[in-house]
C-alpha positions in Angstrom: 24.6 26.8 22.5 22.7 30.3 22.3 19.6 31.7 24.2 17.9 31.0 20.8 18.1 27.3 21.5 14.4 26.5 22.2 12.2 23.3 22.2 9.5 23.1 19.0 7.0 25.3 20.8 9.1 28.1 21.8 8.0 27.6 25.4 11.1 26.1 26.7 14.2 27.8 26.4 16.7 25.1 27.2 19.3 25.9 29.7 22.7 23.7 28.5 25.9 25.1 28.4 26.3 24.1 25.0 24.8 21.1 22.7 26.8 18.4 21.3 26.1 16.3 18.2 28.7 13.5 17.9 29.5 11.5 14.7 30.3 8.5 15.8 29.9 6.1 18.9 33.1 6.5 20.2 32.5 10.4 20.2 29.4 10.1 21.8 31.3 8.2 24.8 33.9 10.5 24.8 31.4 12.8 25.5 29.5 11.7 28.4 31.7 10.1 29.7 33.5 13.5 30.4 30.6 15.3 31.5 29.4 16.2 35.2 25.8 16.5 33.5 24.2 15.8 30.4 20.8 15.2 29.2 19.6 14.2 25.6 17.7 15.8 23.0 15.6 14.3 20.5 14.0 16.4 17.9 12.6 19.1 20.7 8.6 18.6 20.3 8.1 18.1 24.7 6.5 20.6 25.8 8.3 20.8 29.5 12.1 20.7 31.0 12.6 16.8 30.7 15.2 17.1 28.0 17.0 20.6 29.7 20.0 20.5 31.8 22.6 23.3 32.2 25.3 21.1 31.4 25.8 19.5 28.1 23.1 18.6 25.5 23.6 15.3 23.3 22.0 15.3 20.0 21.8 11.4 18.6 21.1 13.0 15.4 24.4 12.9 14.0 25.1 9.3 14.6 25.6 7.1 11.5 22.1 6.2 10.4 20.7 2.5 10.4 18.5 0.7 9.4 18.5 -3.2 9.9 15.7 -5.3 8.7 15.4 -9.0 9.9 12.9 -10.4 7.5 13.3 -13.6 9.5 12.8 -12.2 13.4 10.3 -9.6 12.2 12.4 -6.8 13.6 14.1 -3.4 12.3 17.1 -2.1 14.5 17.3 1.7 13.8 19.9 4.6 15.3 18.2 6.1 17.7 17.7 9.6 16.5 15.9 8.8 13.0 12.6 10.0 12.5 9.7 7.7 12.4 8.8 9.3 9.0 12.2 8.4 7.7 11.9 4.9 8.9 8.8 4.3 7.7 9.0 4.7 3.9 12.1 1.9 4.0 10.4 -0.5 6.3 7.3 -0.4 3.9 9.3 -0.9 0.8 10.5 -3.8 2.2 7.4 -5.3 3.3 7.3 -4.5 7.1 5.1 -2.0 8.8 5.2 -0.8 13.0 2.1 -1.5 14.6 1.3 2.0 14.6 2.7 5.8 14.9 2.1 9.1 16.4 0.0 11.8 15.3 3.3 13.4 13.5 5.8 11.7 11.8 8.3 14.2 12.7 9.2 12.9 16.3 12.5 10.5 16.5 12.2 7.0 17.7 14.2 7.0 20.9 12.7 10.3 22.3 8.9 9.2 21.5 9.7 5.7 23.2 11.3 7.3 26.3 8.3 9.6 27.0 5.3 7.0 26.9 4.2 8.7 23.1 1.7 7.1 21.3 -0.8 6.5 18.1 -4.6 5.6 18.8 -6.1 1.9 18.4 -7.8 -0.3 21.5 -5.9 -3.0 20.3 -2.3 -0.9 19.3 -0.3 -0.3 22.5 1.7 3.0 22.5 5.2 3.5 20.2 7.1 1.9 23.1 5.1 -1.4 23.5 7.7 -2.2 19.8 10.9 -2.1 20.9 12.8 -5.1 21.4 15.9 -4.0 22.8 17.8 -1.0 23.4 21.4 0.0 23.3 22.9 3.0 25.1 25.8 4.7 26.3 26.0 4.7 30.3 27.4 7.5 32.3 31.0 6.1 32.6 30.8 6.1 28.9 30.5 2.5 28.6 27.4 0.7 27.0 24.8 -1.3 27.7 22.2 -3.2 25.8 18.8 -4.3 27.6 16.4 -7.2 25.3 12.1 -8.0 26.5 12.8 -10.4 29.1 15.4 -8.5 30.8 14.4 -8.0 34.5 15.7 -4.0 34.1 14.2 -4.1 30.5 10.6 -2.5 31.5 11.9 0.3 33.4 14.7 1.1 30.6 12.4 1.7 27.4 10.0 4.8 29.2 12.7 6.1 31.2 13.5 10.3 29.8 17.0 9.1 29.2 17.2 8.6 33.2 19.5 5.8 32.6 21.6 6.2 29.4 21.7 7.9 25.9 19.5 5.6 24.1 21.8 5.0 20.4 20.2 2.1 18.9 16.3 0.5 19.4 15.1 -2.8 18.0 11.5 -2.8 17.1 8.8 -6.0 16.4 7.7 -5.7 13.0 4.4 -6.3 10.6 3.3 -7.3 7.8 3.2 -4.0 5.5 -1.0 -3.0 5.2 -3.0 -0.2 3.5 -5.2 2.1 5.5 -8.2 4.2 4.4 -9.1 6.8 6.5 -12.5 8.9 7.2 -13.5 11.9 8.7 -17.3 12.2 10.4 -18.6 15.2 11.7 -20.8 16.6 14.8 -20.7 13.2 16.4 -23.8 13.6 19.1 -22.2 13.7 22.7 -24.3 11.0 23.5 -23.3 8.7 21.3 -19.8 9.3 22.4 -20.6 8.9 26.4 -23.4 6.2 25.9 -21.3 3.9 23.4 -17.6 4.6 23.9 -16.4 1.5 23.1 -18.4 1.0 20.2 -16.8 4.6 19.2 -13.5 3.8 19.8 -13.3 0.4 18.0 -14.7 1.3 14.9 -11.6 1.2 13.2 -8.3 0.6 13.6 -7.3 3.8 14.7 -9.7 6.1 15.5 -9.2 9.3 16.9 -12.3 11.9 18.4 -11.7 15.8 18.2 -13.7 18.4 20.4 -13.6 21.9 21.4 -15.8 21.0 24.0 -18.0 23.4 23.4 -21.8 22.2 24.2 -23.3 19.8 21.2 -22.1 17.5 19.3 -18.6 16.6 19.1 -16.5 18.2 16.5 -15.1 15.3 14.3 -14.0 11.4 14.4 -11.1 10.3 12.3 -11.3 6.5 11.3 -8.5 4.7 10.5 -9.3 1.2 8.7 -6.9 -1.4 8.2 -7.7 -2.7 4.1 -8.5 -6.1 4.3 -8.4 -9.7 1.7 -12.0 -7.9 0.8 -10.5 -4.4 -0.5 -11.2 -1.0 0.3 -14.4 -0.3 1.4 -17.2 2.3 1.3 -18.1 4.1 4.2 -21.9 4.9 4.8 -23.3 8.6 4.7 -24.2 8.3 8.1 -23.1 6.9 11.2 -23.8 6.5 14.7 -25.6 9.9 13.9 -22.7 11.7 12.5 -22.2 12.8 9.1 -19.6 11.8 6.7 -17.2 14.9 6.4 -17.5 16.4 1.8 -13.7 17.1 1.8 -10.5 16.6 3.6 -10.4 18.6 7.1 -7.9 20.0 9.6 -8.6 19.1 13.1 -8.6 22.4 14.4 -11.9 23.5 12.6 -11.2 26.3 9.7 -7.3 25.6 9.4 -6.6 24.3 5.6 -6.2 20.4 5.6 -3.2 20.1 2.8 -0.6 19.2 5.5 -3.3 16.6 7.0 -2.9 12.9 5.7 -5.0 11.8 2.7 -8.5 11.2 3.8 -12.1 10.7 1.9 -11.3 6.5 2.5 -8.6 6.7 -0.4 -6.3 3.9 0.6 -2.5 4.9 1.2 0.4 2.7 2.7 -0.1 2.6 6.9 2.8 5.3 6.9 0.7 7.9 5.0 -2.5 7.6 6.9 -1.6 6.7 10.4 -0.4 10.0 11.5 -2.7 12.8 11.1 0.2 14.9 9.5 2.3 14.7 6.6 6.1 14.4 6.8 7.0 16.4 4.2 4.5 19.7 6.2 5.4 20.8 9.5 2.1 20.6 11.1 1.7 23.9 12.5 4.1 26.7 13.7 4.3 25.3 16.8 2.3 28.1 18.5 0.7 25.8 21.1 1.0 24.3 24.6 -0.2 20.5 24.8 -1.1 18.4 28.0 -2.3 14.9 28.1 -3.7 12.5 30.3 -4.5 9.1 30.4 -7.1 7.6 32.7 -8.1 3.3 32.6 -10.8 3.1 29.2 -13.5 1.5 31.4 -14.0 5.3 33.2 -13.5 6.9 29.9 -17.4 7.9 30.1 -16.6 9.1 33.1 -13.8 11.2 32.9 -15.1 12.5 29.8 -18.0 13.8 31.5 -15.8 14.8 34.1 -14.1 17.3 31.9 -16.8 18.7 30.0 -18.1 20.2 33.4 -15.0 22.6 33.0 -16.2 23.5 29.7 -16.5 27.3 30.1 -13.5 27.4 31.5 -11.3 25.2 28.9 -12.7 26.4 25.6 -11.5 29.8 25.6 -7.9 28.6 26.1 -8.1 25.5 24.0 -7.6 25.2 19.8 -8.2 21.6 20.0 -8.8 18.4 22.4 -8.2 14.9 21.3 -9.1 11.4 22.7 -7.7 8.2 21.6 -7.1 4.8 22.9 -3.8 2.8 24.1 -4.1 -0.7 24.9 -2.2 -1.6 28.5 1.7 -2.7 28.3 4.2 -4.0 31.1 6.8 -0.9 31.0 6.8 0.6 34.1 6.5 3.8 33.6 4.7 3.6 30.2 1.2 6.0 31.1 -0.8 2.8 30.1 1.5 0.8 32.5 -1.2 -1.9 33.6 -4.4 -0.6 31.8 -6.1 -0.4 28.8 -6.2 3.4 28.4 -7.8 6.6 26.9 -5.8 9.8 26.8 -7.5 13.0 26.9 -5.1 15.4 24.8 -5.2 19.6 25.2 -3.6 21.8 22.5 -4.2 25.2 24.4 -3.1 28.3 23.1 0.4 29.4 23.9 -0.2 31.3 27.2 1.3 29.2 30.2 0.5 31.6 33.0 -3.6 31.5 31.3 -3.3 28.1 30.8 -1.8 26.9 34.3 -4.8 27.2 36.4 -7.4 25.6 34.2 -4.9 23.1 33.8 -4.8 22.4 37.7 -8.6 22.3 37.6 -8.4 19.5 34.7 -6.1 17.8 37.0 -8.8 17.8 39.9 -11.5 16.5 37.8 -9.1 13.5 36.4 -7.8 12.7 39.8 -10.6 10.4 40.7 -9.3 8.3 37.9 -5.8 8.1 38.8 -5.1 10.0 35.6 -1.5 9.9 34.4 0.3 12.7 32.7 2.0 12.6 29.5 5.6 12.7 30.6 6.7 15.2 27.7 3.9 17.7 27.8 3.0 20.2 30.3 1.7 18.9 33.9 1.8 19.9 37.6 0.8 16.6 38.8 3.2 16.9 41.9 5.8 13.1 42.7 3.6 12.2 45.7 0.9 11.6 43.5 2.6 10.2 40.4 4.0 7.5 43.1 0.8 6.5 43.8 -0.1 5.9 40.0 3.0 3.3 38.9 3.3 0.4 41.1 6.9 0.1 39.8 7.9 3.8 40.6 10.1 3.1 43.6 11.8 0.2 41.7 12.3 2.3 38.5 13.8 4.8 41.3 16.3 2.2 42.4 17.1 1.6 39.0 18.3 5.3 38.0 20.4 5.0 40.9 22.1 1.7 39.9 22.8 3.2 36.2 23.6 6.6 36.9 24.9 6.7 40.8 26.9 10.2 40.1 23.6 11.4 38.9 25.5 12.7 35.1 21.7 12.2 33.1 19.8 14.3 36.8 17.9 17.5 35.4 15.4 19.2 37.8 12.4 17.6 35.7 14.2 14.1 37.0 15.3 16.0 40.2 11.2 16.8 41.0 10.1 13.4 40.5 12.5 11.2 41.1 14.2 10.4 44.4 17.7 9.3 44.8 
């Protein structure tokens, strides 16, 4: 491994001795099982240290890919490091759909389900809420696999590879479904505040973009499931905001071509539930992100909450997006509990800039017991975040159980996790 080795934004240079990228299983157990520390790396888009170690670095990438459809079960089992782009395409040609996916395509299975990563929908829980089971490779080198119903399963599946290197997931299945998406602009802010829920739960998906700058808000993207009826028309006007005359980027003035089809032109569920195309890397990765997530009944709230830092956020920020996650049991899942909205930063890449307008963010969320996004940048400090989980302490004891030598301990894990 060389300096050069960095996460997707540049702003991590990751610390590992060298990276590994086994071939087979047995390699892979080899491997850990002879190292004092290692740590897992997915396809590098956190934005903070949870993947770094100085020891070794496992790639899952190299493992022999899979792709296992039960038709009968309404499951897929898929190697861990495949992307959920490259999964998706198969699972739809077969007739099968996921419940949802992420803004990008580009992320792999196993590292968005260990960090809590999710798509938008009050009724679609967050990538993780899918998985069935999970396979791994302990730190002795043996293996372990963990199925729903399992009394250590809900502290396994959002766990930042605390436990094990995750090498196979299981994941409930759909019935495959079109999706046309829309795109209305300057939203008036009190429409948003006033009628949240009626905002949110417009479609399927639905995703709200601001700059926060004073007025209305920037653009909603609606995602609608197409139903026995057919596609649909979408009016001119709604809720006081325009429909958008061509295709648009969320960051306002950035081309659209590697956004996902819009203007209500229905496309399979995979190529119109992210806001990116596979096939386009989404941006140069010039940004810093941050998200939290507070409980959707103080969504008004919060909302207001942060637009009082207004002033000092815009000038840092090139976009902000809210979505919805409907509550799951996993304990450390950030809608653990709660039905949630996640208020999402992409701020310009300036950490040092950044950092205290980040911390003021954090102040105005706190009276909502806002969780951070565990792979994106955050100084909520661990005598906080203990307050947040009611399973902390347990998922706590549970590192310790799996990992007692401490081989998968970084100082991310270190910080906020007690042995």
């Amino acid at each position: 491994m060389t300096p050069a080795e960095t996460n997707w934004a540049g702003n991590i240079t990751f610390g590992a001795r060298r990276l590994c990228t086994p071939r087979t299983e047995a390699e892979l157990r080899e491997t850990v099982a002879a190292a004092t520390t290692v740590r897992a790396l997915g396809t590098r888009h956190s934005f903070n240290t949870v993947a770094d170690t100085a020891g070794d670095l496992v790639s899952v990438a190299g493992l022999p890919r899979l792709v296992e459809i039960d038709p009968a079960a309404r499951a897929v089992t898929v190697s861990a490091g495949l992307r959920f782009g490259e999964l998706a395409g198969e699972l739809h040609e077969s007739g099968f759909a996921l419940h949802n996916l992420g803004s990008l395509p580009h992320i792999s299975v196993a590292g968005a389900c260990a960090t809590g990563t999710h798509g938008s929908g009050v009724g679609n829980r967050s990538l993780a809420g899918a998985v069935r089971s999970l396979d791994m490779v302990t730190a002795d080198g043996g293996t372990a696999t963990l199925r729903r119903g399992d009394a250590d399963f809900p502290g396994a599946v959002v766990s930042m590879g605390a436990l094990g290197v995750v090498t196979r997931l299981t994941l409930d299945l759909v019935p495959a479904f079109d999706v046309q998406q829309w795109v209305y602009e300057e939203l008036p802010e009190s429409a948003l505040t006033g009628g949240f829920d009626e905002v949110m739960s417009a479609a399927y998906s639905v995703s709200v973009f601001t700059d926060w700058r004073p007025g209305p808000v920037g653009q909603v993207w609606l995602k609608q499931r197409v139903g026995d009826e057919g596609p649909q028309q979408a009016p001119a006007v709604w809720l006081g905001a325009r429909l958008a005359d061509g295709p648009r980027h969320p960051i306002p003035g950035v081309p659209a071509g590697n956004c996902t089809r819009q203007e209500g032109v229905p496309g399979a569920w995979h190529r119109r539930l992210p806001h990116f195309r596979l096939e386009f890397t989404p941006s140069n990765g010039d940004e810093l992100q941050s998200e939290y997530f507070v409980a959707r009944e103080d969504a008004a709230a919060a909302y207001e909450a942060v637009g009082r830092l207004r002033d000092r956020i815009t000038p840092l920020l090139q976009i902000s997006e809210i979505r919805t996650v409907a509550r799951d049991d996993l304990w450390l899942s950030p809608a653990s509990g709660r039905d949630s909205v996640a208020f999402h930063f992409t701020w310009v890449p300036d950490g040092a800039a950044v950092a205290p307008v980040l911390a003021e963010v954090e102040e105005a969320l706190a009276p909502f017991g806002a969780r951070p996004h565990w792979g994106k940048v955050f100084g909520t400090g661990p005598d906080l975040l203990r307050t947040l989980y009611g399973r902390y302490r347990d998922f706590e004891e549970l590192t310790a159980r799996y990992d007692p030598a401490g081989t998968f301990r970084n100082d991310f894990l270190d910080r906020h996790f007690r042995r």
